[in-house]
PLY file of the C-alpha trace (Angstrom):
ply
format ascii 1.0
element vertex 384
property float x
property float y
property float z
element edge 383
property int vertex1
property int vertex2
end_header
34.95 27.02 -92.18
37.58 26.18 -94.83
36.39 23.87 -97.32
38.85 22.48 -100.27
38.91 19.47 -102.46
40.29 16.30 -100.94
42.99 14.23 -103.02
43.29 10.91 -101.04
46.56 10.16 -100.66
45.73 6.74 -98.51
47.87 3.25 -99.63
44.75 2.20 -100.98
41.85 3.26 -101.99
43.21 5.79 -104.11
42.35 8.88 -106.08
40.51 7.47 -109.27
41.51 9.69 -111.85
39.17 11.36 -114.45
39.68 8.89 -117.47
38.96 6.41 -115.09
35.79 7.44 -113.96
34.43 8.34 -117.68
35.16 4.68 -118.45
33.08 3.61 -115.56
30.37 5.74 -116.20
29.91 4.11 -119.68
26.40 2.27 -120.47
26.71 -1.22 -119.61
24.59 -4.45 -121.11
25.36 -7.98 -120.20
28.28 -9.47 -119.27
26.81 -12.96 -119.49
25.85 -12.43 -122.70
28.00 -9.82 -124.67
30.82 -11.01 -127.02
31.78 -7.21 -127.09
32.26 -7.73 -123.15
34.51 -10.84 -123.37
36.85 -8.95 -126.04
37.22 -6.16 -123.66
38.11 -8.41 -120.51
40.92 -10.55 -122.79
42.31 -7.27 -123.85
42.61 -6.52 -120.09
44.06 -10.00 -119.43
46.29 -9.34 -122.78
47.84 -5.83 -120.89
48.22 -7.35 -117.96
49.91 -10.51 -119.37
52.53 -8.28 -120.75
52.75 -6.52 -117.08
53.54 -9.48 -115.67
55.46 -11.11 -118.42
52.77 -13.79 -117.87
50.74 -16.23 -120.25
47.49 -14.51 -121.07
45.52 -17.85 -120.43
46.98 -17.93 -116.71
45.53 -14.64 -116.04
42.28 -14.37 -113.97
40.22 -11.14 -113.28
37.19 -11.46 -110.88
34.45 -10.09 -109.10
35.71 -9.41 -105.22
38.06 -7.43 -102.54
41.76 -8.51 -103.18
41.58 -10.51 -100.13
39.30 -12.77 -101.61
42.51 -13.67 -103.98
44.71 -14.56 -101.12
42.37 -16.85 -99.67
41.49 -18.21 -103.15
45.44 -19.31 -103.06
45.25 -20.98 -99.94
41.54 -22.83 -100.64
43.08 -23.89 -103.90
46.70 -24.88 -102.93
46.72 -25.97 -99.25
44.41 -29.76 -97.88
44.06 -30.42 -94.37
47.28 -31.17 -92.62
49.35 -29.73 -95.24
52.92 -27.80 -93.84
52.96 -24.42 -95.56
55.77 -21.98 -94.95
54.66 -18.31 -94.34
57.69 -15.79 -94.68
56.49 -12.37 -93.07
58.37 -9.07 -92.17
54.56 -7.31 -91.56
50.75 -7.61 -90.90
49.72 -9.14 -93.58
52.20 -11.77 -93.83
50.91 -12.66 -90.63
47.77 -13.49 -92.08
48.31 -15.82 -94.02
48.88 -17.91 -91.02
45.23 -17.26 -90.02
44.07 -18.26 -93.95
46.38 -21.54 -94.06
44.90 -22.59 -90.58
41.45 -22.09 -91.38
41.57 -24.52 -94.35
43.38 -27.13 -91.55
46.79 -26.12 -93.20
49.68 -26.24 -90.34
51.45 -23.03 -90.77
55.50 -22.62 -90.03
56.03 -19.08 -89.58
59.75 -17.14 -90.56
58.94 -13.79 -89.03
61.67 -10.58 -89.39
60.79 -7.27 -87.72
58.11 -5.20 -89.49
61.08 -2.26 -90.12
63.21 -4.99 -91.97
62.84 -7.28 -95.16
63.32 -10.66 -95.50
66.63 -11.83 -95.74
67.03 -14.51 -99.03
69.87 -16.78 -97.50
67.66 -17.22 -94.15
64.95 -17.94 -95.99
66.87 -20.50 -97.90
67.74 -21.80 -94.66
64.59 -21.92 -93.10
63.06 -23.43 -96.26
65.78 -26.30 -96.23
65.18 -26.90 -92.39
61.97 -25.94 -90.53
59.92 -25.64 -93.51
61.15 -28.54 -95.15
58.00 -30.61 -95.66
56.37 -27.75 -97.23
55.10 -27.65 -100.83
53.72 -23.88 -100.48
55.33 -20.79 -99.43
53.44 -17.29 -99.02
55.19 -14.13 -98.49
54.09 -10.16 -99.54
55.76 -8.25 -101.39
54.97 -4.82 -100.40
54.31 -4.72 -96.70
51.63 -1.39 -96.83
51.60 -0.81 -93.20
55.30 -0.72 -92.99
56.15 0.69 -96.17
58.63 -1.83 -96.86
59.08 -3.78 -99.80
60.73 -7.49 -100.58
63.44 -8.40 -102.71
60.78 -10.71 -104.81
62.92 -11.57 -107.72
65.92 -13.52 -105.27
63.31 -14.62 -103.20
61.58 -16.24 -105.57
64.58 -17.47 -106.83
65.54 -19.13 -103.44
62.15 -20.72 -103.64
62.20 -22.40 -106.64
65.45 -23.86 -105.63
63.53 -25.73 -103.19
61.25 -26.88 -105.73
58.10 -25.38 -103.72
55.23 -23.22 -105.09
55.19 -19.71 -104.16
52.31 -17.44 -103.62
52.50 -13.69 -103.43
50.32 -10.75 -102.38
51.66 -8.19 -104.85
48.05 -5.72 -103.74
49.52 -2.94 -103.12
52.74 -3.46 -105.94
51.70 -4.44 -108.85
51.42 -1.90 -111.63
53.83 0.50 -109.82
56.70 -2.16 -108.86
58.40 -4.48 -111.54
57.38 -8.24 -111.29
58.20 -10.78 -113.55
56.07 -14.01 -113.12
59.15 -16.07 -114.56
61.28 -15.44 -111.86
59.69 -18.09 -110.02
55.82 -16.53 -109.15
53.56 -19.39 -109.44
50.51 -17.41 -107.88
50.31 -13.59 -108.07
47.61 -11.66 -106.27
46.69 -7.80 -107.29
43.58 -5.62 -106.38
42.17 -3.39 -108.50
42.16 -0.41 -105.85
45.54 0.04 -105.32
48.11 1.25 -108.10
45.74 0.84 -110.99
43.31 3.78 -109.48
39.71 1.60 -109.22
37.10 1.30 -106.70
37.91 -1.88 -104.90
35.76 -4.89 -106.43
38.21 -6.57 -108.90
40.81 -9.57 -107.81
43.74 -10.26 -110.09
45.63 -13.41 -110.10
48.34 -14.69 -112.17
48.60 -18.44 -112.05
51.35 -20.69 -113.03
51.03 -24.21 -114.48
52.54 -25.84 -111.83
49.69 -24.37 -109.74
46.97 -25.00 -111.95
48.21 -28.71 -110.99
48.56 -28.76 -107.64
45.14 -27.48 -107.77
43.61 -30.79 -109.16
45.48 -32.29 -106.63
44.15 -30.69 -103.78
40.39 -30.72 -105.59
39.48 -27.75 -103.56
35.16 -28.28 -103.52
34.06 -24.94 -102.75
32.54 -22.48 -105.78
33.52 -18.76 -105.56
36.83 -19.34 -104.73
37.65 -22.19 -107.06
39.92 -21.07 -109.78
39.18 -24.66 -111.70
35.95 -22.74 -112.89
37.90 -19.59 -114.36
40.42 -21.32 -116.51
38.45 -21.68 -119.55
35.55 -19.44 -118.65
36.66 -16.57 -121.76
37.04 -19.44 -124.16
34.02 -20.80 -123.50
32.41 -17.00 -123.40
30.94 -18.36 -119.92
31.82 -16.64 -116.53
30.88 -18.77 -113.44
29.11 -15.63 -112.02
28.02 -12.28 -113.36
30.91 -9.97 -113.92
31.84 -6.37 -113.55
31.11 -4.49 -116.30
32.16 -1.07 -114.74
35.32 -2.18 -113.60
36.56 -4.11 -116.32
35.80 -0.64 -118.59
37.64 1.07 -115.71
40.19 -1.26 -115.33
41.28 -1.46 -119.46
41.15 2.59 -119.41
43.58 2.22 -116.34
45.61 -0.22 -118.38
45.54 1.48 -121.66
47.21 4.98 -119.45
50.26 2.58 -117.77
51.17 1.54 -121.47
50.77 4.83 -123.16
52.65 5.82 -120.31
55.30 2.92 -120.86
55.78 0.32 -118.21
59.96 1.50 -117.69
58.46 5.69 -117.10
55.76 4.29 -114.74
58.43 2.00 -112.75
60.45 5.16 -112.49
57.80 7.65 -111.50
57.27 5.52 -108.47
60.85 5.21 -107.18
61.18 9.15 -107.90
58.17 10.20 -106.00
59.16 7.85 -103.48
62.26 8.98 -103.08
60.61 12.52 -102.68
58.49 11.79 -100.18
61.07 10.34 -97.91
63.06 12.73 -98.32
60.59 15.49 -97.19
59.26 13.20 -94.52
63.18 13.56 -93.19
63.46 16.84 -94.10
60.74 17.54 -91.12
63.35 15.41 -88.63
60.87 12.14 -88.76
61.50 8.68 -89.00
60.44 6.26 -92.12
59.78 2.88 -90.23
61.89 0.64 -92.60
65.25 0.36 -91.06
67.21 1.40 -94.15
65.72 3.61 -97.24
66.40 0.87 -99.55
63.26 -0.99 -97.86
61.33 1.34 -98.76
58.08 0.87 -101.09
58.01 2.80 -104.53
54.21 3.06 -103.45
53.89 4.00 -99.77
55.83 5.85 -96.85
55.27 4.75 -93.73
56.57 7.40 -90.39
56.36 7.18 -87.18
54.87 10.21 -85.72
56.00 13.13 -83.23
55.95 12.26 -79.67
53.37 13.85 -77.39
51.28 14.12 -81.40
48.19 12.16 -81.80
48.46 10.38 -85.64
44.80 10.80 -85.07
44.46 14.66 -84.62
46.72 15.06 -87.41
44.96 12.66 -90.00
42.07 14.94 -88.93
43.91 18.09 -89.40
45.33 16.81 -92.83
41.67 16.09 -94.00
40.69 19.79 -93.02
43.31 20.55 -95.52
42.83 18.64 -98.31
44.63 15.35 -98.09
43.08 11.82 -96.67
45.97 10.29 -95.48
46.15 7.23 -93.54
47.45 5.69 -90.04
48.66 2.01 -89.81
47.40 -1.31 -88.63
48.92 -3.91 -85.97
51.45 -2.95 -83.72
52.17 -0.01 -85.73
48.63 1.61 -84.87
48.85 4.65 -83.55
52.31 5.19 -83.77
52.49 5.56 -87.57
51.33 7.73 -90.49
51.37 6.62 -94.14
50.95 8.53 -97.86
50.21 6.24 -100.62
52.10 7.15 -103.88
50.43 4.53 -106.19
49.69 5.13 -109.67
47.90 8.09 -110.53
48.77 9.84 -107.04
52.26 8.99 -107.20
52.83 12.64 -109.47
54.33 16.15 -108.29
51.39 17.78 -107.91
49.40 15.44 -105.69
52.35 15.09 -103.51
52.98 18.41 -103.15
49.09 18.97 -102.02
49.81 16.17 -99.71
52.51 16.93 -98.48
51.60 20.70 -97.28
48.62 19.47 -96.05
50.65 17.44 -93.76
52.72 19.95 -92.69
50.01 22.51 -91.56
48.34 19.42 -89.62
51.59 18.68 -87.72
51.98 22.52 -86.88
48.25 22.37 -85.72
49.19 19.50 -82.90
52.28 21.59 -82.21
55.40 20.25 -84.13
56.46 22.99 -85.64
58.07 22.22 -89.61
58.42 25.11 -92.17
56.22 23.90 -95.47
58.64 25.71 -98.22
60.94 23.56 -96.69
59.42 20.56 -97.07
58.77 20.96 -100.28
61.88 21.74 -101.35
63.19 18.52 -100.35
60.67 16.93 -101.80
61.18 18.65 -105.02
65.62 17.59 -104.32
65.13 14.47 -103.75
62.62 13.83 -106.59
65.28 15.37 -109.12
62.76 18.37 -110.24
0 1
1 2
2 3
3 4
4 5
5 6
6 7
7 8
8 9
9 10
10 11
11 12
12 13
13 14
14 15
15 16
16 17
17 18
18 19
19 20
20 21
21 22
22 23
23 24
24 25
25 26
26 27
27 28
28 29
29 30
30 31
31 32
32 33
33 34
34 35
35 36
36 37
37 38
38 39
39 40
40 41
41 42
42 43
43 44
44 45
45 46
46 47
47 48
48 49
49 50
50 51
51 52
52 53
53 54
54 55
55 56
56 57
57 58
58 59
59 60
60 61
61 62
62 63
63 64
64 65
65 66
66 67
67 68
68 69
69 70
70 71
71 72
72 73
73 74
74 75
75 76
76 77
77 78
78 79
79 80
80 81
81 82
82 83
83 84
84 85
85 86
86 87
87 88
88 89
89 90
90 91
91 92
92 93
93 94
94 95
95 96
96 97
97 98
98 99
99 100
100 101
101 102
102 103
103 104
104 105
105 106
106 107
107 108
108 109
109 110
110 111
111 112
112 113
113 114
114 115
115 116
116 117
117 118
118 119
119 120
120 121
121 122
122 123
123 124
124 125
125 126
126 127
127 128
128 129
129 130
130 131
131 132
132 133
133 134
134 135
135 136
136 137
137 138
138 139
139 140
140 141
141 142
142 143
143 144
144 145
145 146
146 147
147 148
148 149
149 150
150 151
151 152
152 153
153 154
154 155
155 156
156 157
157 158
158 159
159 160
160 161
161 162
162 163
163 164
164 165
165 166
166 167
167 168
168 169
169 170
170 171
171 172
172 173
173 174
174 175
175 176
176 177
177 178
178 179
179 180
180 181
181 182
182 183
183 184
184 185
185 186
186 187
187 188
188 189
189 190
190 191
191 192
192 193
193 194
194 195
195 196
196 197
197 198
198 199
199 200
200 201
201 202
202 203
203 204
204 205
205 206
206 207
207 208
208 209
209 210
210 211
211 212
212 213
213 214
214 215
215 216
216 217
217 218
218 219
219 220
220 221
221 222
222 223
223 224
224 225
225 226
226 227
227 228
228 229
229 230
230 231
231 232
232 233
233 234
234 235
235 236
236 237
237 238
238 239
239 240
240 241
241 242
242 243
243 244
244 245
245 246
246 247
247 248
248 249
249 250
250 251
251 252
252 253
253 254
254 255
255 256
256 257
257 258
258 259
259 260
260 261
261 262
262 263
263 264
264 265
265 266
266 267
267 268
268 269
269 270
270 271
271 272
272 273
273 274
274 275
275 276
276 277
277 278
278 279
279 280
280 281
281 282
282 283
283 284
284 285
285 286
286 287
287 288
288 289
289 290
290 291
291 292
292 293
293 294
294 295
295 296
296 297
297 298
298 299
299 300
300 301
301 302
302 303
303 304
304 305
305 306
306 307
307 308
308 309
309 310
310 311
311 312
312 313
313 314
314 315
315 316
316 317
317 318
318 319
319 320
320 321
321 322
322 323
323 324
324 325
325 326
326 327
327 328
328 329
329 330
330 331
331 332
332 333
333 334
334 335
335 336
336 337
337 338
338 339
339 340
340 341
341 342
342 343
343 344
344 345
345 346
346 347
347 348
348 349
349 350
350 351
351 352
352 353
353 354
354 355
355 356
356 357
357 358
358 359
359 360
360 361
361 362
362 363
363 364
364 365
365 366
366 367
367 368
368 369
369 370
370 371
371 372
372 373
373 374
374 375
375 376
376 377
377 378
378 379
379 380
380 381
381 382
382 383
């Protein structure tokens, strides 16, 4: 039986690298009580402030899945019977239909097809229109099962034209894509187990004053979700629950590697690999589902699969050598394969693993591709 390491190469969770894990591994004491604790989470809040371009005092890390960030933003934002316009090109900007109607929200959906992006002039139409009567807009910015990713800075832009709050999921983009709070972000949602290389666990949200009002003015009752009780929680050295300590140590360490790294380099490693991957995913004569390249997601490539080839099988085959890659979710399961090139995995090495793996699992359910030629388009169109 042939047994080999396994990098995984999914769009989340990802590899963790070594540094990483060391920094987890460190002794912990308690959170509730250390002041050597509380330093270490405002220097994370500090480096990701700068990220962000973001006040420090608006940033929030807590306990809980990513998810539990997006529905934070609708608990805290949206009252019964209040219009909210969803923009989605993909499955989880569907969701947040389901999240604004289960807090009695009335969501107005502007839906483009999952291999597109959304358009900034029809949203500003939509917005000006349908939507009119809403205060809160939601959109994502990377669309993972897709592989797409949203113009964010001129949709944001067309947003605060309308003088409405926006909300993004930035999960599976932040730390590998460029955002800019100022643009016009006024809630920001990252996970910790996407681009920055952690276990899930940690929620990351960037919240803008105007927010932090509307908040009051919905009064949102509930406890674990209410941001109210984070605001001051590091100035008064008092978290509303017990924290992380492993994650937060992971999560600086991840921090402290983007900067020494430079925040420019890492934005440019991404679209590089990226570019790579595509290109080799081509190279094999397979289809990326975003209708034009420039759609594409610096951290994820999403293909549609071989007729007659189960994305199953080869996932299975890929595993066998060395590379946990992932399918897709929605209408796309089944029909798609994805590689996640976020953070730490988005390198040449990795890749490459990844990418050979892939090939010999597509020969194994019959689709013949050569690997040394993969690779070497992989290698062109990365620029090595």
């Amino acid at each position: 039986m042939l047994i080999t390491d396994t990098l995984i190469v999914t769009p989340g969770p990802t590899e963790i690298p070594h540094r990483v894990l060391l920094a987890m591994a460190k002794r912990t004491t308690n959170p509730d009580l250390d002041p050597s604790f509380f330093k270490l989470y405002d220097e994370a809040r500090s480096m990701l402030a700068n990220m962000l371009s973001a006040q420090r005092r608006n940033i929030i890390i807590w306990v809980g899945e990513a998810m539990s960030g997006l529905e934070a933003a609708v608990a805290n934002l949206v009252r019964s019977g209040d219009k909210v316009a969803v923009l989605s090109n993909g499955f989880f900007g569907d969701a947040f239909s389901d999240l604004v109607s289960s807090y009695g929200g009335v969501p107005i959906l502007h839906r483009v097809d999952y291999s597109s992006v959304l358009d900034p002039d029809k949203v500003s139409s939509f917005l000006r229109n349908e939507a009119k009567e809403a205060r809160v807009v939601t959109m994502v910015h990377c669309e993972t099962p897709s592989g797409t990713l949203n113009n964010l800075r001129e949709l944001a832009k067309v947003v605060k034209s309308e003088d409405k709050l926006l909300v993004v999921d930035a999960v599976s983009s932040m730390g590998g894509v460029d955002i800019d709070v100022k643009w016009g972000i006024d809630v920001l949602i990252g996970g910790s187990q996407k681009v920055l290389n952690l276990p899930s666990g940690l929620t990351i949200l960037a919240i803008s004053d105007d927010a932090w009002s509307e908040a009051e003015r919905v009064g949102y009752r509930g406890f674990y979700l209410n941001i109210k009780y984070w605001r001051d929680a590091v100035e008064k050295m008092e978290f509303p629950y017990t924290h992380s300590e492993s994650l937060v140590y992971g999560l600086v360490e991840s921090l402290r590697m983007i900067n020494e790294e430079g925040l420019s380099n890492v934005y440019s490693r991404h679209r590089a690999i990226s570019r790579g991957v595509v290109n080799a995913i081509e190279s094999m004569g397979l289809k990326i589902v975003p209708d034009s390249k420039e759609y594409s997601s610096p951290t994820v490539t999403a293909f549609y699969v071989p007729n007659n080839v189960s994305e199953a099988k080869v996932r299975e085959s890929a595993l066998k050598y060395g590379a946990f890659i992932a399918g897709s979710w929605g209408p796309l399961r089944g029909k798609v394969l994805r590689i996640g090139h976020m953070g730490y995995t988005a390198s040449l090495s990795i890749m490459t693993s990844a990418l050979m793996a892939l090939t010999k699992a597509l020969n194994d359910s019959g689709y013949r591709v050569k690997v040394g030629d993969v690779i070497e388009a992989f290698l062109s169109g990365v620029g090595a």
